[in-house]
N, C-alpha and C positions, 0 to 999 in steps of 0.2 A: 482694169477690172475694179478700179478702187470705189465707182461707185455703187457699188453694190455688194461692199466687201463685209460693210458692218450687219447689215440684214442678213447674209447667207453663211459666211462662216461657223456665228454660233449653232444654226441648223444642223449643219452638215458634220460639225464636231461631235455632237450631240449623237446623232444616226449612226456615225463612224462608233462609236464607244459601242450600242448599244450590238453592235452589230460583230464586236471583237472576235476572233474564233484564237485559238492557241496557233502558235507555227507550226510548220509544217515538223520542225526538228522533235517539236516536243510529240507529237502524236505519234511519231515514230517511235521515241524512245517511251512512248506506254506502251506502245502494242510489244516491242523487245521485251517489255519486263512481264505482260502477261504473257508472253509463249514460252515455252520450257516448259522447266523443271518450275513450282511456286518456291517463295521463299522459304517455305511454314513447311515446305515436306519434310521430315526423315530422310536420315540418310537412307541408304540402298538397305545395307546392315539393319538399320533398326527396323525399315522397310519391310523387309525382308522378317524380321522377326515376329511383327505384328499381323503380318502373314498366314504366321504357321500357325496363331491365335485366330485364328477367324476374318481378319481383316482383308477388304478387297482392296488391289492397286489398280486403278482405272485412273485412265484418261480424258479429257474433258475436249469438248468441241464448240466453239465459239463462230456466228456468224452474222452478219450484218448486211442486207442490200445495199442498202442506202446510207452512207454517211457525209452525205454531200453538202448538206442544210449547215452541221455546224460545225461539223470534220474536226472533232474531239476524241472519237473515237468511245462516246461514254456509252455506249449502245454493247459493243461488246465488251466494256468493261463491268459493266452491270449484270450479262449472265456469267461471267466467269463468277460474280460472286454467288449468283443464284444457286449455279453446279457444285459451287462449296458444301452451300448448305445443304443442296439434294446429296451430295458425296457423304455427308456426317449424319442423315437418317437412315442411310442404307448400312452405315459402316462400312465405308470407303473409303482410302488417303487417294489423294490426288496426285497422281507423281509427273504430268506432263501434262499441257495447256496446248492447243490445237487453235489459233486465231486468225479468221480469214475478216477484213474489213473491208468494207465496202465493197462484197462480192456476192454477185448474185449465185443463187443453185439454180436457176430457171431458163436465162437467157447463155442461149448457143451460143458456144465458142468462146464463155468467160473462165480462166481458169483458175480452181483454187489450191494454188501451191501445199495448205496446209493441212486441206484436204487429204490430197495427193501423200503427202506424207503420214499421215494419220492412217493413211490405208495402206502405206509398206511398213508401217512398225507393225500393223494388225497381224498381217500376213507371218512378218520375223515373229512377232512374238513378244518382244521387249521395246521400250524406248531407246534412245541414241544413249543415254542416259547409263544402259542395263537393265532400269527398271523393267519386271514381267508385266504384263495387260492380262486385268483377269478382267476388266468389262470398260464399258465407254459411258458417258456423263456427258449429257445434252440439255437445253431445258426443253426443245419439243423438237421431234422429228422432224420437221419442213427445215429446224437451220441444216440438217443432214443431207435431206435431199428433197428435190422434190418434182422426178421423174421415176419412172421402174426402169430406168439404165441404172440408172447411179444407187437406187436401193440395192438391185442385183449385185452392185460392185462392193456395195459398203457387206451387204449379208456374206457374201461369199467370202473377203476379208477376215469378217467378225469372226466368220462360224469355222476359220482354220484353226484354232484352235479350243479345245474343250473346254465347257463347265464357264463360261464366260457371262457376264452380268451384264442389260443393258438400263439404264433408267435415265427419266426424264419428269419433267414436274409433275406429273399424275403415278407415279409410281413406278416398279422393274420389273421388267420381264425378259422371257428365257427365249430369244430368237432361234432356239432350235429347233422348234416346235411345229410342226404344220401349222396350227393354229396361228403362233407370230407370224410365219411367211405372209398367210394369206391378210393379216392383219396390216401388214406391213406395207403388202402389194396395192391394195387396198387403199389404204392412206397416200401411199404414192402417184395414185390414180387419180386419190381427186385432188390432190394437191397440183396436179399437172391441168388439171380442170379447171381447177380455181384460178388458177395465174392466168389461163388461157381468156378466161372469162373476164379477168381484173382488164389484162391488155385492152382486151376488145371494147371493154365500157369505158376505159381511158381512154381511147381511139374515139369513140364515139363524141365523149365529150369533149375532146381539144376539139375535134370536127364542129360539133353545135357550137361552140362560144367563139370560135372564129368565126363564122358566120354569120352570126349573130353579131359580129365588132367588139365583142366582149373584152375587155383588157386581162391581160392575165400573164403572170409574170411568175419568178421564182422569188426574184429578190427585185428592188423599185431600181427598174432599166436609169441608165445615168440621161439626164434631159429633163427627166417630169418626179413631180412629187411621189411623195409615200401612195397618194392614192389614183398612183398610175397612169391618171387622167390629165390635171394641171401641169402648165410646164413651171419646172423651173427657173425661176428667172435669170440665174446664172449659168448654170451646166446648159440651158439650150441654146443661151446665146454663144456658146463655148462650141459645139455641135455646127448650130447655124454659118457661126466664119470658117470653122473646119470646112465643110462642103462644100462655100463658096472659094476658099483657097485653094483646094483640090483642083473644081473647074475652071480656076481662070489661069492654074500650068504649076501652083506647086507641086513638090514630091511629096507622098507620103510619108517618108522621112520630116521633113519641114510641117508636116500640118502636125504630128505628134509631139514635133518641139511645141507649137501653139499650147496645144493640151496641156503641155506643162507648163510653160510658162502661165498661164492661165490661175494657178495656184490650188488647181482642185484634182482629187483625186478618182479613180471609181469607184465606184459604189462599196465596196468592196475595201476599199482605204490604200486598195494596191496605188501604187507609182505606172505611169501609163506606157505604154509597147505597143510597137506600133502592128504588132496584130492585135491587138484589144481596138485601136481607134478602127484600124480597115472591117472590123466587124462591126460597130458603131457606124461605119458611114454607109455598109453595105446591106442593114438593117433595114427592111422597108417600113418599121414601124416609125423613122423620121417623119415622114411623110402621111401618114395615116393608115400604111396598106398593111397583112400582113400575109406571114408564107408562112404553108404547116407544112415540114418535111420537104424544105425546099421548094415548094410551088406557089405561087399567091393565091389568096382566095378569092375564088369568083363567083358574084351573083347569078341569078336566076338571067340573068342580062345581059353576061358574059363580062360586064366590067367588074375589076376587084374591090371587094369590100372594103369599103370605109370603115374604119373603126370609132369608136366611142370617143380615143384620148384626141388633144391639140396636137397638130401636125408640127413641125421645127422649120421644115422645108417643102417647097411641093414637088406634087411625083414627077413632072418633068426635072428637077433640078438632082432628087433620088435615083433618077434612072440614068442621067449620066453619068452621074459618078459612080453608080454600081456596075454598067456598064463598061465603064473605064478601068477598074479594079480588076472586071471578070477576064478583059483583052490581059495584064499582066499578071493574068495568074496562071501556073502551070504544077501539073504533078510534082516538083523535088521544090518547090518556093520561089524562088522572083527572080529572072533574068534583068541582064542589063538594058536588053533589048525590049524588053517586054514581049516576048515573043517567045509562041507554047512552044513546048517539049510532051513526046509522048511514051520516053525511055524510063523515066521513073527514076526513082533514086538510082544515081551514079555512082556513089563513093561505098567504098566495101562499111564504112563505121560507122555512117549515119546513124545516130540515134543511140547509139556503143559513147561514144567520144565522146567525154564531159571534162570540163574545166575544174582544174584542181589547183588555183593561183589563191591562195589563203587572203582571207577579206578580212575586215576587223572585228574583232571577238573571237580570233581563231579560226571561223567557220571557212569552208572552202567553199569558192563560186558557185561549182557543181551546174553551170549551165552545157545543155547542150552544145557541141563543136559542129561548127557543117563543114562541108567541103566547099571552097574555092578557087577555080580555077587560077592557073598563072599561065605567063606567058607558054612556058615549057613542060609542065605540069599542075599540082594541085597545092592547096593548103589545108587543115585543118584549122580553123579559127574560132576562138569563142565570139557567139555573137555580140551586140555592141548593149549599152545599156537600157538602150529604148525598146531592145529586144529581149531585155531580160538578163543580160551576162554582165563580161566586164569591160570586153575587146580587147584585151592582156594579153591573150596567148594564141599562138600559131605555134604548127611544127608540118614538116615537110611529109605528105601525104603518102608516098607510095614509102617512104622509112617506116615511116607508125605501121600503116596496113602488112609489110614483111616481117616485122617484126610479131606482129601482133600473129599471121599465120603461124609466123615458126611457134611463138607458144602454144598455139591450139592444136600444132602438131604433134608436138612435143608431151601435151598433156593427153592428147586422146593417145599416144603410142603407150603412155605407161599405163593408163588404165584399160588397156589391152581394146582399144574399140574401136579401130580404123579395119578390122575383120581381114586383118595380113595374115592370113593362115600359109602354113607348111603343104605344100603341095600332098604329103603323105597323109592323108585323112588316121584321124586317132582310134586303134583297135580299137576299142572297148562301147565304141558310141551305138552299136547297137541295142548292148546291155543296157545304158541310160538308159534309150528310149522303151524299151522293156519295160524296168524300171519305174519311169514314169508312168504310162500308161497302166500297170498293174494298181499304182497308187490311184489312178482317176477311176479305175472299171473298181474295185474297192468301195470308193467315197459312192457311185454310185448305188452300188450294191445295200451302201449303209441308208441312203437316202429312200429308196424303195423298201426298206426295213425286210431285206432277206438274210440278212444277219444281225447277232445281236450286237449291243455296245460293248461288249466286255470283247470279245470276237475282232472288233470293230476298230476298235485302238490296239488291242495286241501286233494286228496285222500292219495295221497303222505304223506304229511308231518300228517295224522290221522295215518299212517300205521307205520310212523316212530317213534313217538308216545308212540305208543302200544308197540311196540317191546322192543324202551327203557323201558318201563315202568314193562314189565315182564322179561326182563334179569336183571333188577335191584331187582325186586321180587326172582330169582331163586337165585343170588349171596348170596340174605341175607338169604335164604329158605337153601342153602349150609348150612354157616357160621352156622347158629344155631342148626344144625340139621349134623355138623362135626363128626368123631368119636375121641373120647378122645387119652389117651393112647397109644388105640393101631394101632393107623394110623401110626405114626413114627415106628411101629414094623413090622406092614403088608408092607411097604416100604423098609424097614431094606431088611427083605427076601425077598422080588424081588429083589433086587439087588445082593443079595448075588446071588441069583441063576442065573445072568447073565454073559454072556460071557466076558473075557477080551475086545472084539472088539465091542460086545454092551454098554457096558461101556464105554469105550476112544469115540463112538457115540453121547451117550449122554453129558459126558463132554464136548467134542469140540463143542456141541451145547451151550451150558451156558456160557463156559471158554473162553476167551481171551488166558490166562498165568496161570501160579501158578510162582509167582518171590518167590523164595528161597535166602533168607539174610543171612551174616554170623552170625554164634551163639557166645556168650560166648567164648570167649579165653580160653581154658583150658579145658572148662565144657563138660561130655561127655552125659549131658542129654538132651532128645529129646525139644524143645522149639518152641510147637505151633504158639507161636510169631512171628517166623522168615519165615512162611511160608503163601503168602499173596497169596490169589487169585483174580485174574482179570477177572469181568466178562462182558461176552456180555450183548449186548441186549436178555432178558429173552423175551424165544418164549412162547406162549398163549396156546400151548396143549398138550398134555400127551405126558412123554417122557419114561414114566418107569409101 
């Protein structure tokens, strides 16, 4: 590549710099130090004193769609400051920070952990902290929600307990009010309106400008210049022998060695893996074509549109190799055969298993482990470097995986939620549900304003009361009245008799990680030691 080394390097150096984003390490340890408690709070005590003076302890709520452009994270670092300053016009102290990044409120099925937590401290009452919530700090309601499910969740949260403040960059308001409901609902409606309508003209437009051959990118595709269209004179000749390697019987393994040897990086400044190149060659915009949502685009004529930029390859030499690609590709990643599978992930830790072999600067691997098959069983392997890891560490598959149940056993048995009850149902559980229900027919009561507020919380706080008083009764009525022995055994067999997919279910409910350490030098014995599990926040109901 030397002749074109003095032209393109400075370029490409140049683009790399402008282009820098922070690590991934560091973005994490911003958003760790915006969530909690801030530094600048009062203790509980003084907290608490400034309290009894007037002062509200509210919590603050931090969100961001998108932080994919520079993945800094400055997006929700900048309203956490906002919520400062709305917290100290209302007389506010902040005593716990709520930060969900790069999370949508809109699109299904995204979930926001701190949300989620935000809305069981509402409910208790206090932070993790002890701090009390006398209101919430946002700077505009769509980072909260922006459906009428999730208002319904956050109001019904907020409004358990009394006298509660909500504000946001336009001012505070008292969500107990008919008036907030409907305002609320309201906003909720059309904010569900508005996304609906953004999608659809986003839809719209990727549609017209593929059509149209329009180039259009997030960041300049690695092959063509900044202005999407000209190629580069080096990255495509880098591209072009790739392709051609591929068809005339190299591995993909070996065309990614190319990639590097070549001396260029992606766009991106990343080190190249060989799923970064297989998406590069499986790319139809080598070729000039492209595909919205997986499909190519086609004219009025039924052939796929040409685009605006210089092609690298042509679509006969594109369609082989994407063709070739698609034959050894299969749901759990790439046999030796090349030959599909339609079982889906096989191993119980896929995507659990990470590499914890200490790299230089301290840092750990931290790549994902797959599963590999052996003669007689499986392996656990960190992948190799071209795919991201280190290739360092292996440990014997069905050890990791028993070991790793018995912990998950072990920890849903103490937090009482494998739902091993005493065949003796516990006296008293009708009273609960009494109890309860007396509490909800109440709240309604207060909602339809056929009692007053004063009326409203007397009864209130007897009913609340009682409930603590008999969930505190049944825990210990549990605890003493446990099965011995053979609850770890009746446990055992439910598990056993659950599915692989039931199973990786329940662990990815409990599990964080299982970080995998290297063992003993030499030693070929299995060493519980090395195999740590990380776990979530433990959920409160039966999972087995």
């Amino acid at each position: 590549m030397a002749d074109h080394d003095t032209n393109v390097r400075p370029y490409a150096s140049i683009e790399r710099r402008s282009k820098t984003k922070p690590p991934a390490r560091e973005v994490t340890l911003l958003l760790n130090e915006l969530r909690g408690v801030p530094h600048d709070t009062p203790s509980l005590l003084e907290s608490l004193a400034l309290r009894d003076i007037g002062w509200r302890l509210v919590v603050v709520y931090c969100r961001i769609s998108n932080d994919r452009h520079r993945r800094d994270g400055h997006g929700v670092q900048d309203q956490a400051k906002h919520c400062t300053r709305i917290a100290a016009q209302h007389r506010m102290i902040v005593v716990h920070r709520y930060v969900d990044n790069d999370r949508s409120a809109s699109k299904l099925g995204v979930k926001r952990p701190e949300f989620d937590a935000m809305l069981e401290a509402l409910k208790l009452g206090t932070t993790t902290a002890g701090f009390p919530i006398d209101g919430v700090v946002c700077v505009s309601d769509d980072r909260l929600y922006r459906d009428v499910h999730t208002y319904q969740q956050f109001l019904k949260c907020f409004t358990e307990h009394p006298a509660r403040v909500y504000a946001d960059g336009v001012g505070s308001y008292d969500l107990y009010s008919e008036e907030a409901a409907r305002r609320g609902l309201l906003g909720a409606v059309a904010a569900r309106a508005e996304s609906k309508k953004q999608a659809h003209r986003a839809t719209l437009s990727h549609r017209a400008r593929a059509e149209r051959g329009e180039p259009v990118a997030v960041r300049r595709p690695f092959g063509w210049n900044a202005d999407l269209v000209t190629l580069h004179p080096g990255e495509s000749e880098v591209v072009r022998r790739g392709v051609q390697s591929f068809l005339e019987g190299k591995t993909l393994t070996a065309v990614t060695q190319d990639f590097v040897a070549s001396g260029f990086t992606s766009t991106l400044g990343n080190p190249w893996q060989r799923q970064t190149v297989k998406q590069i060659l499986r790319n139809p915009r080598i070729c000039g074509y492209r595909k919205l949502n997986g499909t190519l685009i086609l004219g009025t004529d039924g052939k796929p549109v040409v685009g605006q930029w210089q092609p690298i390859v042509s679509p006969a030499e594109w369609q082989l190799a994407a063709e070739s690609l698609e034959r050894k590709r299969h749901p759990g990643g790439w046999q030796r055969n090349g030959a599909a599978s339609g079982e889906g992930t096989t191993y119980l830790l896929t995507g659990l298993a990470r590499c914890g072999r200490p790299l230089t600067g301290g840092q750990q691997c931290g790549a994902s482990l797959h599963g590999c098959p052996t003669s007689d069983s499986y392996l656990y392997r960190c992948r190799t470097a071209l795919d991201g890891g280190c290739g360092r560490i292996s440990r014997q598959g069905p050890a990791v995986d028993d070991l790793i149940a018995r912990y998950a056993l072990a920890a849903l048995d103490r937090q009482v939620m494998l739902d091993v009850r005493s065949a003796i149902p516990w006296p008293d559980a009708q009273r609960l549900e009494t109890a309860t229900y007396h509490k909800a027919a109440l709240q309604e009561q207060w909602y339809a304003a056929e009692i007053s507020d004063s009326e409203y919380f007397s009864q209130l706080r007897q009913s609340e009361t009682e409930i603590k008083r008999l969930v505190n009764e049944q825990q210990a009525w549990f605890i003493r009245n446990r099965p011995g022995a053979h609850r770890h055994t009746d446990a055992q067999a439910r598990w056993d008799g659950l599915s692989v997919i039931e199973k990786r279910g329940i662990l990815f409910a409990v599990l964080e990680s299982v970080i995998i350490l290297p063992g003993t030098k030499g030693s070929h014995r299995f060493e519980p030691s090395t195999v740590i599990p990380v776990w979530r926040t433990q959920p409160t109901t039966s999972v087995v």
